[in-house]
C-alpha positions as CSV (number, residue, x, y, z in Angstrom):
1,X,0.0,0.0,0.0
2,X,2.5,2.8,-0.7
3,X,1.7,6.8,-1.2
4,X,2.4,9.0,-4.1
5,X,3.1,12.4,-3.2
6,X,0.3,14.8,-4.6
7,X,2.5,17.6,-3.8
8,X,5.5,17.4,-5.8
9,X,6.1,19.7,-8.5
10,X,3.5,22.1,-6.8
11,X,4.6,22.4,-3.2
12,X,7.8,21.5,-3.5
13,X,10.3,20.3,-6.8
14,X,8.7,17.6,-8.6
15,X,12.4,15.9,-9.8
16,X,15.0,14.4,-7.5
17,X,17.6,16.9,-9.0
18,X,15.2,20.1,-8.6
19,X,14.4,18.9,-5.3
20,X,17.9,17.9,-3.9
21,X,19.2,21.9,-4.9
22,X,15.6,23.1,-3.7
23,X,16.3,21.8,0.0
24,X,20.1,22.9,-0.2
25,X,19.3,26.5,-1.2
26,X,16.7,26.6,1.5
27,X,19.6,25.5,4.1
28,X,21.7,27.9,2.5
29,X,19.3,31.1,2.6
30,X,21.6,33.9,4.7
31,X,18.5,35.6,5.4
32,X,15.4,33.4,6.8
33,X,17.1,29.7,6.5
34,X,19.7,27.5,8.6
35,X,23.1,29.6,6.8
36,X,24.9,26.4,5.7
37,X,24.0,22.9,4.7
38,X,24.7,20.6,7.6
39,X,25.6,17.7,4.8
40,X,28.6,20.1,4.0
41,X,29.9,20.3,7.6
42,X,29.7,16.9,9.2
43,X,32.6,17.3,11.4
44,X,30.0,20.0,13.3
45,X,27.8,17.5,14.3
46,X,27.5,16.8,18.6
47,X,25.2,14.3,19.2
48,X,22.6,14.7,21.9
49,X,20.8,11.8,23.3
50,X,17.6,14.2,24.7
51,X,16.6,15.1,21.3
52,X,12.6,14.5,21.1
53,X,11.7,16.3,18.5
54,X,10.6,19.3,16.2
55,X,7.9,21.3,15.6
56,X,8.3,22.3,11.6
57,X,5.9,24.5,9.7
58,X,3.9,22.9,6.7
59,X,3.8,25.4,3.8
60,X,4.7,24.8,0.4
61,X,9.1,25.0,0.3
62,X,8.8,28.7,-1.4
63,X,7.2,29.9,2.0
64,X,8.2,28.2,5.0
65,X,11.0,26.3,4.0
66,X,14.1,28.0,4.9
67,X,12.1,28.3,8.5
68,X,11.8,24.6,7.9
69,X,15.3,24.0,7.5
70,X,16.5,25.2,10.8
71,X,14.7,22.2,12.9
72,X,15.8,19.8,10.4
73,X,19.6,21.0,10.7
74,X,19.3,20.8,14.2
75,X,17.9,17.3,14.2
76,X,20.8,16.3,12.0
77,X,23.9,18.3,14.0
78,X,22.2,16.5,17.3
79,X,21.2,12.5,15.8
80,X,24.0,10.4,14.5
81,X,20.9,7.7,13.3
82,X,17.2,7.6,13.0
83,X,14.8,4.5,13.5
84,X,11.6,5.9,13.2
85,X,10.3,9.1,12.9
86,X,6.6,9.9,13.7
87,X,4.9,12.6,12.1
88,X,2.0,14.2,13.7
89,X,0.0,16.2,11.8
90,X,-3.6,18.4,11.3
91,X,-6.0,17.1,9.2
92,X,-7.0,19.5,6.6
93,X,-9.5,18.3,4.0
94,X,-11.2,16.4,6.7
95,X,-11.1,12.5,5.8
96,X,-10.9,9.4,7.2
97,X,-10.7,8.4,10.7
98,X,-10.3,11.1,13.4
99,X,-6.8,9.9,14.5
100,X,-5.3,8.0,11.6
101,X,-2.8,5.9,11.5
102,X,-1.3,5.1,8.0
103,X,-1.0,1.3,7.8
104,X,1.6,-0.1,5.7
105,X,3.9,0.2,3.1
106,X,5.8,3.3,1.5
107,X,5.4,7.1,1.4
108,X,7.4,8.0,-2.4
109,X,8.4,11.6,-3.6
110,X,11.4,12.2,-5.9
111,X,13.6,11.7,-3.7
112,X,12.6,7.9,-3.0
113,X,10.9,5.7,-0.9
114,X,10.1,5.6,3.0
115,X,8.7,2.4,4.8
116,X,5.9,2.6,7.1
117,X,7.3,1.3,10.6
118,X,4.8,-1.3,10.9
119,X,6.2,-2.8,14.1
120,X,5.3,0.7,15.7
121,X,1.9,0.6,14.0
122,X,1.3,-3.1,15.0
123,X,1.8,-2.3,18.5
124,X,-0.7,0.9,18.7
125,X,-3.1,-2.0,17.3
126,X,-3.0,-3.3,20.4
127,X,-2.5,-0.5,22.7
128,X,-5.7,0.4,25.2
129,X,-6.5,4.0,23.4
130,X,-9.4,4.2,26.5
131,X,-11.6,7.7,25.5
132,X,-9.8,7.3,21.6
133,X,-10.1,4.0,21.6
134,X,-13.2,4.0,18.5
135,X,-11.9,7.5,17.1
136,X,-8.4,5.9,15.8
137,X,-8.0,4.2,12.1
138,X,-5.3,2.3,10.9
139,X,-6.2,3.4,7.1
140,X,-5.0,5.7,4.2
141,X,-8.0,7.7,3.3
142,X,-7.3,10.7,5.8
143,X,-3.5,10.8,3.9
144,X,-4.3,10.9,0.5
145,X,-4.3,14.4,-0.3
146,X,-3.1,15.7,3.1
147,X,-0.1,18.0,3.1
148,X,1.1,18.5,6.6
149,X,2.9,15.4,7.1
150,X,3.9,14.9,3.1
151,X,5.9,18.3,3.8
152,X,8.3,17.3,6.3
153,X,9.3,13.9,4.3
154,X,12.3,15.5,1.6
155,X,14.2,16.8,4.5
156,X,14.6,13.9,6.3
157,X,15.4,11.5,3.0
158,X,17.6,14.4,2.1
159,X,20.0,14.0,5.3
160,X,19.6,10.6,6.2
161,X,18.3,8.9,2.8
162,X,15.8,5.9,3.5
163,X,18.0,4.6,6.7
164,X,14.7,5.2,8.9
165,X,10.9,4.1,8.9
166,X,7.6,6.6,9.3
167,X,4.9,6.7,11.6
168,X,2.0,9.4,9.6
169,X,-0.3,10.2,12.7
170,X,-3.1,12.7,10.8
171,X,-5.0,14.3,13.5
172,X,-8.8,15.5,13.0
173,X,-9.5,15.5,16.6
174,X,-7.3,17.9,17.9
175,X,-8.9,18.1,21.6
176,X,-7.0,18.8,24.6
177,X,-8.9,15.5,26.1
178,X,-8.8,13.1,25.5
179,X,-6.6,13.2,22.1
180,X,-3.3,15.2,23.5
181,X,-3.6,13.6,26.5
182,X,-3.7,10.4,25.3
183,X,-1.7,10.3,22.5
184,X,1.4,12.1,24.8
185,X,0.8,8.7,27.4
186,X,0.8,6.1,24.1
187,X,4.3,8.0,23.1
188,X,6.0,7.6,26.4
189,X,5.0,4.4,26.8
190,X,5.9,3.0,23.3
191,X,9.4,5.4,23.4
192,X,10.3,3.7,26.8
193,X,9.5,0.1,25.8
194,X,11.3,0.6,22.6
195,X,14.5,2.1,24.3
196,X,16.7,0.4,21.9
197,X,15.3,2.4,18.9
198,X,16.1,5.9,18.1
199,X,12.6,7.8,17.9
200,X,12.2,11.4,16.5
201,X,8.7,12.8,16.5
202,X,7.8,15.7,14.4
203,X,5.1,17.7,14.7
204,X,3.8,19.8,11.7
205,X,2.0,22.9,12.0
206,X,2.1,26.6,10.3
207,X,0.5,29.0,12.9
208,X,-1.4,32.0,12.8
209,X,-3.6,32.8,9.1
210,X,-4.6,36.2,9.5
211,X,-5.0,39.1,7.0
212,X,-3.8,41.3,9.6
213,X,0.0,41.4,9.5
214,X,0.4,42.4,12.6
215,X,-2.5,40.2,14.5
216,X,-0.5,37.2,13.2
217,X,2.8,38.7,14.6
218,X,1.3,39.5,18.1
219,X,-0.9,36.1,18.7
220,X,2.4,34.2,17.3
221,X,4.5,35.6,20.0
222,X,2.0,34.9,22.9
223,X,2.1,31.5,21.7
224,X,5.6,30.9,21.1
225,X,6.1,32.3,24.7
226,X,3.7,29.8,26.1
227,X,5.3,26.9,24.4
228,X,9.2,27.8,25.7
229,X,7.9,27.8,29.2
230,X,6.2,24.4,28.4
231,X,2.6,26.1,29.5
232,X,0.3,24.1,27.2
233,X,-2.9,24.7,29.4
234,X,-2.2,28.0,29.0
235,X,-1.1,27.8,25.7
236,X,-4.1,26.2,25.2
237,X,-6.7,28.6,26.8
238,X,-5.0,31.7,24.8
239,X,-5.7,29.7,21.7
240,X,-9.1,29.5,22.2
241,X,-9.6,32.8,23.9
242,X,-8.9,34.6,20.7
243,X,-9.9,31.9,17.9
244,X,-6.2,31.5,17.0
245,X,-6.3,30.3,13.4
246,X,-3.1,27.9,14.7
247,X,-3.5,24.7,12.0
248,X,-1.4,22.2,14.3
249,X,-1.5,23.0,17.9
250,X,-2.9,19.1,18.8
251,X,0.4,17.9,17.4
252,X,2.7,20.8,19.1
253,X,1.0,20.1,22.6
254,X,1.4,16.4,22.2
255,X,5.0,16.8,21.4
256,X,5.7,18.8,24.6
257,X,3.6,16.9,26.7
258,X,5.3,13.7,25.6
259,X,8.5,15.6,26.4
260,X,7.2,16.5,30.3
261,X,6.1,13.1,31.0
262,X,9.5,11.8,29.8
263,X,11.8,13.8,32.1
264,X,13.3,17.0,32.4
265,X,12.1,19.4,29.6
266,X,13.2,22.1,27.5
267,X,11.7,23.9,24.3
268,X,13.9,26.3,22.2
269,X,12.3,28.8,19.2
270,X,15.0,28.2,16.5
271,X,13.5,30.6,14.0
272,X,10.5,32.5,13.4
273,X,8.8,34.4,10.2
274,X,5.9,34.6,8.2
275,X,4.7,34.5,5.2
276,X,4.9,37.9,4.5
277,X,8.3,38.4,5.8
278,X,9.5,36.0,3.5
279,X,7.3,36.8,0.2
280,X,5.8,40.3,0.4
281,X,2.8,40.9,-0.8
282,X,-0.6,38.9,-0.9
283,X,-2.4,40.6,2.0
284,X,-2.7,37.1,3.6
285,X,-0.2,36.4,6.5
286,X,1.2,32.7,7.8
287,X,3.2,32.2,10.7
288,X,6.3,29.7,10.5
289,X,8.5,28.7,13.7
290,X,10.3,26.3,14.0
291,X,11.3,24.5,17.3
292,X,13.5,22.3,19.4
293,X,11.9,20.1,22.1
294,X,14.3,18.1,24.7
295,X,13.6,15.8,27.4
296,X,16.1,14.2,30.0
C-alpha cells in the first residue's frame, strides 16, 4: 500500500535533481534559512541523546521552507541515526478516521521511498486507546491528499536517505482530552518500551492565518512564549480565547507533553517568520516557527 506524493512539482520540486538543490538553497538562505547545509559540515555534528523532536511549519518550500530548515539541521547536527520518525499532523481536508494511522507500506516523492514502521503501528493496534479507543483508524484515506505530514518527508530522505521508517499520525481531533492527553501517554509508553530504537517525533504545524500582519505577529509571539515555558494549558486557553487560526497545535501540545512526561524538559524557538516576511505581498499572512523540544 504505498503513497504517491500529490505535492511534488506544486509544493515543492517535482524531480529528484530540482528537489535535492531546492532543500540545499533553502539550508543555504543567509536571510530566513539555517546559513549552511549541515551535509557540508559533518565534522560539526554533537550528538545529543535528549533530542525529542521538532515542531516544523507545513507550507509549500517557497514559504516556510528555509524556516523549515532550521529544525531539520538541528535534528541532523544532534542524531547520528534515526529509526523511526513519527509525524503528527492536522488534518486539513477532513477524511478518514479522526486519528489516523497510516497502515503499511511506502510514502514516495522524488527523492525515494520511506517504509511505514509497521512494528510501531502493530503495537498501537493493540495499545488500550481508553476515551480514543473508536476514534483511531489504521487506514490511508485521511492521507491521500493531506499535506502536513507529506511536507516534512524530503528533508529527512535528504539527510539521512531511507536509513529510517515513518509513523503518519493525521489528527482530525485535535482536543485537549482526550486526544493530547492520550496520545502524549501512548508516546512515552511506546518510546520507553522501545529504548533500543532511536525515535524522533515531528510535529507539523504553520501557525497563525490572518489578513492582519500584525494580529499574526502579536498572537504568534504569545504563543511561542507559552510553548518555551512548556505552559500548554495556558497555551491552550490563549488559543481558544482569541480563535487563533493555529492549523497544528494538537500535534505541538502532544509533542511537549510527551517531552514532560519523559523527564526533564526544554523547548527552544529556533526561527521564526511569516509568510509575508518571506514573500511580500498577498495581503494574507502565515506564521512559521520552528522548534527544538528536549527531554532528559
Amino acid at each position: 500500500m504505498n503513497r504517491q506524493s500529490r505535492h511534488a512539482g506544486s509544493w515543492y520540486e517535482g524531480t529528484e535533481k530540482g528537489l535535492r538543490k531546492q532543500i540545499h538553497n533553502m539550508f543555504l538562505d543567509k536571510q530566513w534559512g539555517y546559513g549552511e547545509d549541515p551535509l557540508e559540515n559533518p565534522e560539526n555534528r554533537d550528538f545529543d541523546p535528549n533530542l525529542l523532536g521538532i515542531v516544523s511549519p507545513h507550507a509549500g518550500y517557497v514559504y516556510s521552507g528555509p524556516i523549515a530548515s532550521h529544525g531539520f539541521a538541528e535534528v541532523f547536527k544532534r542524531l547520528e541515526n534515526l529509526d523511526t520518525v513519527v509525524i503528527l499532523g492536522p488534518n486539513h481536508q477532513g477524511m478518514g478516521a479522526p486519528i489516523s494511522i497510516y497502515p503499511e507500506g511506502h510514502w514516495q516523492n522524488p527523492l525515494g521511498q520511506v517504509r511505514i514502521d509497521t512494528e510501531f503501528v502493530n503495537y498501537a493496534k493493540t495499545y488500550d486507546f481508553g476515551p480514543l479507543q473508536n476514534r483511531i483508524g489504521f487506514e490511508r484515506l485521511a492521507h491521500v491528499n493531506e499535506h502536513s505530514i507529506d511536507i516534512q518527508l524530503p528533508f529527512l530522505q535528504y539527510l539521512y536517505q531511507d536509513k529510517f521508517k515513518i509513523v503518519p499520525i493525521c489528527i482530525g481531533d485535535q482536543s485537549y482530552n482526550p486526544t493530547v492527553s492520550t496520545l502524549s501517554t501512548f508516546l512515552v509508553e511506546y518510546i520507553k518500551s522501545h529504548s533500543e530504537k532511536r525515535v524522533l517525533i515531528v510535529s507539523s504545524s504553520d501557525f497563525s492565518h490572518e489578513h492582519n500582519y500584525e494580529l499574526v505577529v502579536k498572537n504568534d509571539k504569545t504563543m511561542l512564549s507559552y510553548l518555551e515555558s512548556m505552559n500548554i494549558d495556558e497555551a491552550d486557553k490563549f488559543r481558544q480565547k482569541i480563535r487563533m487560526t493555529m492549523c497544528g497545535y494538537a500535534p505541538i501540545f502532544t509533542l511537549i507533553q510527551t517531552a514532560k512526561e519523559l523527564g526533564t524538559p526544554s523547548v527552544e524557538v529556533l526561527k521564526y517568520a511569516n509568510s509575508t516576511d518571506i514573500r511580500p505581498g498577498g495581503g494574507y499572512t502565515v506564521g512559521y516557527a520552528s522548534i527544538l523540544v528536549r527531554s532528559s
